[in-house]
N, C-alpha and C positions, 0 to 999 in steps of 0.2 A: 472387591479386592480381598485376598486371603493373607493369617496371619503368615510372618515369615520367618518367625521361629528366631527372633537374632541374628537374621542376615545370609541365613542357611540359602545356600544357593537350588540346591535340591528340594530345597521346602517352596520355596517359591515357582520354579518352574512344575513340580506337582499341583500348586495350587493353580496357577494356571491354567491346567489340562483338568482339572478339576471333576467338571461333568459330562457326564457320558458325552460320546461320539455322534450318540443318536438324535436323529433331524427333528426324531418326536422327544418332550418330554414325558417324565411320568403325569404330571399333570394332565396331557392333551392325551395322553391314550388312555388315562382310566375315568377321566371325567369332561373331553371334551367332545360331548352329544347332551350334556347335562341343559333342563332349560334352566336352570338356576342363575340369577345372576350373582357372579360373586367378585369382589375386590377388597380383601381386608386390607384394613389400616391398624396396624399393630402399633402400640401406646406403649411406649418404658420411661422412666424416668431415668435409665440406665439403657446406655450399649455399651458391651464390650468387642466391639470389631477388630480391633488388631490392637496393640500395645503404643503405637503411635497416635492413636487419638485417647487419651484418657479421661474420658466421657463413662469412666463404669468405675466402683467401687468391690466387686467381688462376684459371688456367683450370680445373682441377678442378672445383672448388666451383661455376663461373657454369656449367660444361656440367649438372650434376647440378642447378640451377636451370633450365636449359632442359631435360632432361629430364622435373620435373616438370610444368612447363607445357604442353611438349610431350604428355605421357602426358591431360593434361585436355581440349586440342584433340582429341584424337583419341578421346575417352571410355575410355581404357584403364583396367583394373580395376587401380590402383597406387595403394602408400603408400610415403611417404618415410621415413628414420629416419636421425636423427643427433643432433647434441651441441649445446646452449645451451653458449655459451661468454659467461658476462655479462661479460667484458671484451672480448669478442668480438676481432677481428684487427688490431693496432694501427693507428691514425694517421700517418701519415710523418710529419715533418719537416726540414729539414734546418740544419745548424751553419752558423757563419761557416765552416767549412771543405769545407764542400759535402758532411758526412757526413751519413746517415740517423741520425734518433731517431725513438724509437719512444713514444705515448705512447698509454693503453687507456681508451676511454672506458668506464664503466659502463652496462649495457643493460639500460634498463626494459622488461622482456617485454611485459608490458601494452599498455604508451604504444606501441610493436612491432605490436600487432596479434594480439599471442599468447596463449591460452588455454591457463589450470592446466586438465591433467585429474587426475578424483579417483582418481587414482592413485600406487602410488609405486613402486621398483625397488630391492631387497635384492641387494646384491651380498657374500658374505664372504670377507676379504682375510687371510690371514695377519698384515699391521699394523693396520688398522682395518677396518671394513666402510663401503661405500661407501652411501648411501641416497639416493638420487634424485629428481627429482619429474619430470614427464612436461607437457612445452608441447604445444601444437597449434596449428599453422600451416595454414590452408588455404590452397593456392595455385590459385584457384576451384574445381574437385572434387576435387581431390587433397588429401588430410593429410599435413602433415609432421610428426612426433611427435619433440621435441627433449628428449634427457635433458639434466635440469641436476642438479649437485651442488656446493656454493658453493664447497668447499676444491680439486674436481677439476677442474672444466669452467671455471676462470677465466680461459681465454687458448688461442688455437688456434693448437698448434705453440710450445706454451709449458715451461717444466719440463724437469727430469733427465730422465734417459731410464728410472725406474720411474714417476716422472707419466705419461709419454707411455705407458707401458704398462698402466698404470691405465685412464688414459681411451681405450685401444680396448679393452681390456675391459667397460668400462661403453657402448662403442658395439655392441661387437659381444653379449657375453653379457645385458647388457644389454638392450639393443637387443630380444632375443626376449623377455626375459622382459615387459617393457614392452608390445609386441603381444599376448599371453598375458592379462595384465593389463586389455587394453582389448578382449578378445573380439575381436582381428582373426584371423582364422586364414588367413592369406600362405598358398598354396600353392608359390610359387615365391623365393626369395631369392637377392637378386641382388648383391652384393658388387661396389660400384664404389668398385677400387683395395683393396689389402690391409690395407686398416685396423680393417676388420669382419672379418676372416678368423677370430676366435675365437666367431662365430655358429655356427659352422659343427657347434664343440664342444660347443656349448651346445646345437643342436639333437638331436646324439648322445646326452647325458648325456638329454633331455626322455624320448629316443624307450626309453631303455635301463630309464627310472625307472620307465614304463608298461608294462615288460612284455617290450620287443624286445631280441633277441639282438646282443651290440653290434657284430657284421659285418652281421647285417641292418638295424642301423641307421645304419650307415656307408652301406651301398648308398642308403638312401633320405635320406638326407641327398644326395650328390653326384649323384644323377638328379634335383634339384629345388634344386640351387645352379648358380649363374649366377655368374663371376666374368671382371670384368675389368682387365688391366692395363693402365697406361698411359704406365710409363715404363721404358725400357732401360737410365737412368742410374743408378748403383750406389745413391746418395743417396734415390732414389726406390723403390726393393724396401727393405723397411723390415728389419731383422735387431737381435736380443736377443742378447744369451749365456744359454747354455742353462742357466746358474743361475737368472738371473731369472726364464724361465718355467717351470721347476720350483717356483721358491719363489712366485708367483702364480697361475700355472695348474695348477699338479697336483695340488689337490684336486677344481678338476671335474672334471679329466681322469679323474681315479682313479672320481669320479661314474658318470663317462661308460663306464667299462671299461677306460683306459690304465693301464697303468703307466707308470713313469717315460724309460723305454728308448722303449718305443712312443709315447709323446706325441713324443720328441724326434726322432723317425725320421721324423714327418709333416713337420716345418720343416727337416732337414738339406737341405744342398745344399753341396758342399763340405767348407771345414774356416771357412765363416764365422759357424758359431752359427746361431741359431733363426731364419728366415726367414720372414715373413710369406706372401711370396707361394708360394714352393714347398709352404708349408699348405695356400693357399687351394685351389694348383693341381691338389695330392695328393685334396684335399674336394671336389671340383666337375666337374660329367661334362663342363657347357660354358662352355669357357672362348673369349675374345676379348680380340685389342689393336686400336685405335683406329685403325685408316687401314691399309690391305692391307698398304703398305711395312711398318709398325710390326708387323704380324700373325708377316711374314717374317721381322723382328728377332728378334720373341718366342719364335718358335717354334728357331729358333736357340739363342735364350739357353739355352732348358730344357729341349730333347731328352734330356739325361740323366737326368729325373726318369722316361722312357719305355725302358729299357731294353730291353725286349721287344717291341719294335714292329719288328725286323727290315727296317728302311730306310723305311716310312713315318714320314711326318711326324707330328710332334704332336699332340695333338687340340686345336690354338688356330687359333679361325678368324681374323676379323675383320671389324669393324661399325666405318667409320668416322664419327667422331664426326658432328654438325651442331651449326645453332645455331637458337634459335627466334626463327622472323622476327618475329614480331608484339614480341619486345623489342631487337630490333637493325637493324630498318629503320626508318631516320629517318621519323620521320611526313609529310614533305609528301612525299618520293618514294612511301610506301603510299598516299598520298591519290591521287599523279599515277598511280602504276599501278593504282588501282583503276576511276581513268576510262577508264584502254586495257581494262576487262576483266579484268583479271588478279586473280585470287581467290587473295592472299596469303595466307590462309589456311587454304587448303586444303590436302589431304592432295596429295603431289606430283601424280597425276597426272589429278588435277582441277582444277590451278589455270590452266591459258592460259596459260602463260609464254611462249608464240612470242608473242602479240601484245606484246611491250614493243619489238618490231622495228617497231609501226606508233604509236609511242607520238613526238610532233614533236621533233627533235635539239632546238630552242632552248628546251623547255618543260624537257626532261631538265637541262641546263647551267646552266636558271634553279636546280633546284629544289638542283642543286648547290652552284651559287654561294650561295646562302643559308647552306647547312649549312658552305660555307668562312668566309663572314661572320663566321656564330656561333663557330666554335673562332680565330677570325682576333682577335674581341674579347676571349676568356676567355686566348688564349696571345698575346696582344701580338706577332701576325704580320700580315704584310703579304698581307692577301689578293688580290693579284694577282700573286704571284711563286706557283709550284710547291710544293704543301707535302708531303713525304714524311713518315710516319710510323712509330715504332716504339715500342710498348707494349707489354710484358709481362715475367715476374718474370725480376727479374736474378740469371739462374742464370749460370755462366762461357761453357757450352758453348753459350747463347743470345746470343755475341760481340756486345754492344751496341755494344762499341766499334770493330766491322769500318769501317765506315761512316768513320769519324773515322781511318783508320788512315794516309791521307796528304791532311792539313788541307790543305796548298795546292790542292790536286785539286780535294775540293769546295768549298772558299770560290771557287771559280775559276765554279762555275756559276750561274744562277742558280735556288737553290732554299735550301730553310727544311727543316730536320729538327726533326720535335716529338716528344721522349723523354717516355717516363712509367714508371712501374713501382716496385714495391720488391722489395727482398731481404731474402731469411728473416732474423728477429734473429740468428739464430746461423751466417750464410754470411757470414764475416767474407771470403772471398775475390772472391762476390756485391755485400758492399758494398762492398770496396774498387773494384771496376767503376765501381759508381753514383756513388761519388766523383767519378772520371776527368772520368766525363762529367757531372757538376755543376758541376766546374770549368771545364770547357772552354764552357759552356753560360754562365757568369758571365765568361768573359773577353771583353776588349774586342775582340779580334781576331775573333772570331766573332759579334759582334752583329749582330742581322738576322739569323743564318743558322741557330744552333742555339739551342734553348728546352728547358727541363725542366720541367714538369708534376707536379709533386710530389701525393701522396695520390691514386696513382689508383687508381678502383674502379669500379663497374657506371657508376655515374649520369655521369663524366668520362667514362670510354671511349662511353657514347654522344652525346655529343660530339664527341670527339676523331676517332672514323675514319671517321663520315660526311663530315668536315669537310676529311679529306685526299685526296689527288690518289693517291698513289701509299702503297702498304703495306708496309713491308719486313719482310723474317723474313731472316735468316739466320745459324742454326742451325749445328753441325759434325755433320754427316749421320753416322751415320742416328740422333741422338739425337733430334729431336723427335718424337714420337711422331706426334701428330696438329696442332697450332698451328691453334685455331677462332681466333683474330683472326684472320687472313688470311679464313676466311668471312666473318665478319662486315663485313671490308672491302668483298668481293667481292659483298654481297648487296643493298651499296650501289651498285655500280659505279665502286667505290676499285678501283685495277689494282695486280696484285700484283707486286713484284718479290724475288723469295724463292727461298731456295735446294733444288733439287729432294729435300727431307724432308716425313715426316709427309704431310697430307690433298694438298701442293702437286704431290707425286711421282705422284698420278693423276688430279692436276684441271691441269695445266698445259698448256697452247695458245696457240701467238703471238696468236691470236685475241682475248685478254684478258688480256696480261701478258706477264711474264720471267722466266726462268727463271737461277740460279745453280748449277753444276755440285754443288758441293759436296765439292770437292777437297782442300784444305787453304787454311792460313788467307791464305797468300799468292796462292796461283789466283784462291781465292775474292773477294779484294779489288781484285786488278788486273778480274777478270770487272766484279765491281757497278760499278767507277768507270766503265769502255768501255760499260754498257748505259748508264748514266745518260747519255753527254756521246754516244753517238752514235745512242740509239731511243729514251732517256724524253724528255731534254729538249725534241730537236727535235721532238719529235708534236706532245709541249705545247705548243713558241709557235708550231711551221710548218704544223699538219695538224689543226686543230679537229676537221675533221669526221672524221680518223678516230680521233683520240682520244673521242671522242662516240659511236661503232661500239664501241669498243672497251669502251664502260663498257655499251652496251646488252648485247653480247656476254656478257661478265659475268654481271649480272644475268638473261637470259634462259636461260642455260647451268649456271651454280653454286649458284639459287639454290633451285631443286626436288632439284639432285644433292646437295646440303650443308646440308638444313635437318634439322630433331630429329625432323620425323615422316616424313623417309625413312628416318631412323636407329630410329627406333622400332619400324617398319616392318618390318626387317630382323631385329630384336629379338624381333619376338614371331612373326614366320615359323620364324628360324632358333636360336631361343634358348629365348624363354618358351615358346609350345607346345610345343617339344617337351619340356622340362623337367616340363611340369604335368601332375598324374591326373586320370584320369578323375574324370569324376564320379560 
């Protein structure tokens, strides 16, 4: 199913019509003579599918929803797998003091869309044993297979830190036994983000129970695991003390052929305890981060885990991320570009994207101005002033407050900043951020100029960044990894102004945007104000038409190089095939 934008009628019967007409997919015409055998099973801890199931917390979760979308456009042989969270990922709200609350709504799978399969998933814990039941989600041909267990799976990014260890046990161990359970036989497992990293175990333990030598089934585990990271920040690589996964994990491991010493050699990295990713990275023959820059970071970070490599690099490529157009192009710009020809739906380089340069400047500005109308009405702004935007979860090092860091500056131009986002319950220094700018957002001194968006998720954000003029991201380089809002802006012909991190450090061109060095937090702030008062403002009210250039630019440029099935693309050239057996 595709998102529906808020009810939008038009968005829904687009998403609908979705994928091409054609009887073949891209899948069966460019790889079906291959002898390879493939079926990935795609791991998240997070999907973000549509805004009615709230099973995702921010970028993660909504890319791993466009990936499975993506994977259906393109007929790719993939299943999803993750976690029923029936309290699923809190609600915002905010206090007379401008703090975040967090409040869980209860999620009827059903009323959802989701199917009991007759199945269920034995996990045994040293405290209790965990027993599962298994949802299904089809997101048009693809399944997503969600475990749920009422006392574990109630809250995503919920619980102590043996909850949290619990439930990527039941996602990752899990997770296989669950496909086992329903006759899928995955030939390839792909680990997006190290939360499923103890699949990997569990595949060992499968391979070691049937008969296999457990270094030959370490080998055949890590030539047919796929794992990718997605963040360089410390918070983000997830780490145990190695009591806890001795007292949770080392009965499989001992299953599996570990002992105690050896299980914990897989996750060291330092002197920080049990590490998810240096697991996953130890288990897995191809590994990728999220956007080339981010590739460069990663392979940085974990060169040590390669000591024998004698001055080559790591073996971490990178695939960076996209987004999938058919649920983040506002529907009346897919309507206008499908009059110029352009076949949004297509696989990149099928779709015509040169023609949106013969598409009429006042048709493009119309189809805009509508989509400013609409967020102009839902965020009580003035739709003929500039409206810059900034969405996404208030981490520190994602500086929401750069922008606001000398209020005479901007109240001095004229433009509108619309904030949205939340922070994790337990980033008590994330919330303190989102305060700042709650308050500053209800003070009188800034009315007209700054607004907060509270409870934002899929169905808001498409809204919100069709609906703005300019996108901002800026980041403290080089921690974002990859930042898909900034696509999803740019796939509208929203012009970015972000700082050179993540997907913007290889898509960046005065052509369609600005760029922020990303120097420290004071360069970086004197830079944003000098682009805004002396190249955003005046395009906006002096240079229509080449502001109007510049969002064509955009869109015929970013939107075949940054969608999920270039990225998919990439995936199963340089990832899944090679990972899978013959047949």
């Amino acid at each position: 199913m595709g998102a529906t934008g808020g009810g939008d009628t038009l968005r829904r019967v687009l998403a609908a019509t979705w994928t091409t007409a054609d009887a073949a997919t891209w899948w069966t015409r460019a790889h079906g003579d291959d002898d390879r055998n493939l079926l990935v099973a795609y791991f998240s801890m997070e999907f973000g599918v549509d805004e009615r199931l709230p099973i995702y917390s921010g970028g993660l979760g909504v890319l791993a929803g466009d990936h499975l979308k993506g994977a259906a456009d393109l007929g790719l042989p993939l299943v999803g797998v993750g976690l029923l969270y029936r309290g699923g990922y809190f609600e915002q709200g905010l206090d007379a003091e401008g703090g975040q609350t967090e409040h869980y709504v209860p999620i009827d799978p059903a009323a959802r869309g989701l199917e009991l399969e007759p199945v269920t998933v034995e996990i045994e814990l040293p405290d209790r044993t965990i027993t599962a039941n298994v949802w299904r989600k089809d997101v048009r041909s693809v399944p997503l297979y969600l475990l749920e267990c009422d006392w574990l799976t109630d809250a995503l990014y919920g619980g102590d830190r043996e909850h949290r260890l619990r439930q990527e046990l039941l996602l990752g161990v899990g997770g296989v036994r669950a496909l086992a359970a329903l006759g899928v036989e995955a030939t390839v497992f792909h680990m997006n983000e190290g939360h499923s990293a103890f699949l990997a175990l569990e595949r060992v333990r499968t391979l070691v129970e049937n008969g296999a030598a457990r270094d030959e089934a370490i080998e055949q585990v890590r030539r047919t695991t796929v794992f990718t990271t997605h963040t360089p920040v410390a918070a983000g690589n997830e780490v145990f003390s190695e009591k806890e996964v001795v007292r949770f994990v080392g009965d499989i491991a001992e299953d599996a052929g570990f002992d105690e010493d050896a299980l914990l050699a897989l996750g060291r990295f330092g002197d920080n305890g049990f590490g998810l990713t240096p697991f996953a990275l130890r288990l897995s023959s191809h590994a990728n981060g999220v956007s080339r820059l981010h590739g460069e970071v990663a392979r940085d970070m974990w060169e040590s885990l390669w000591p024998d490599r004698n001055g080559h690099a790591p073996p971490i490529g990178h695939v960076t991320n996209g987004v999938h157009l058919g649920t983040w192009i506002e529907p009346r710009l897919d309507a206008l570009l499908r009059s110029a020809r352009v076949r949004t739906g297509a696989s990149p380089d099928e779709a015509g994207w040169n023609a949106v340069d013969g598409i009429d400047p006042a048709a493009l500005w119309e189809v805009h101005a509508a989509a400013r109308t609409r967020l102009a009405e839902v965020a009580g702004l003035d739709p003929s002033m500039l409206i810059i935007g900034f969405a996404r979860r208030f981490a520190t090092y994602k500086r929401a407050g750069l922008v606001f860091s000398d209020l005479e500056r901007l109240l001095a131009l004229p433009v509108q900043v619309v904030v949205g986002g939340k922070a994790h319950p337990q980033d008590a220094d994330g919330k303190e951020v989102l305060q700042r700018v709650v308050e500053l957002a209800r003070s009188p001194e800034t009315r007209g100029h700054v607004v907060f968006l509270e409870n934002y998720d899929i169905g808001l954000a498409q809204t919100l960044i069709p609906g703005c003029d300019v996108w901002l991201n800026n980041p403290r380089r080089p921690l974002e990894a990859s930042g898909t809002s900034g696509m999803k802006a740019a796939v509208n012909g929203v012009l970015n102004l972000s700082v050179l991190d993540g997907w913007w450090a290889e898509a960046y061109d005065s052509a369609y945007g600005w760029a922020i060095a990303g120097e420290s937090d004071e360069a970086d702030a004197e830079q944003l104000y000098r682009l805004l008062e002396h190249e955003v403002v005046p395009t906006y009210y002096g240079d229509r038409e080449r502001w109007i250039g510049m969002m064509k630019a955009s869109i015929r440029n970013l939107a075949p190089r940054f969608s999920i099935h270039r990225a998919l693309i990439e995936y199963v050239d340089g990832y899944y095939l090679p990972a899978a057996p013959q047949r």
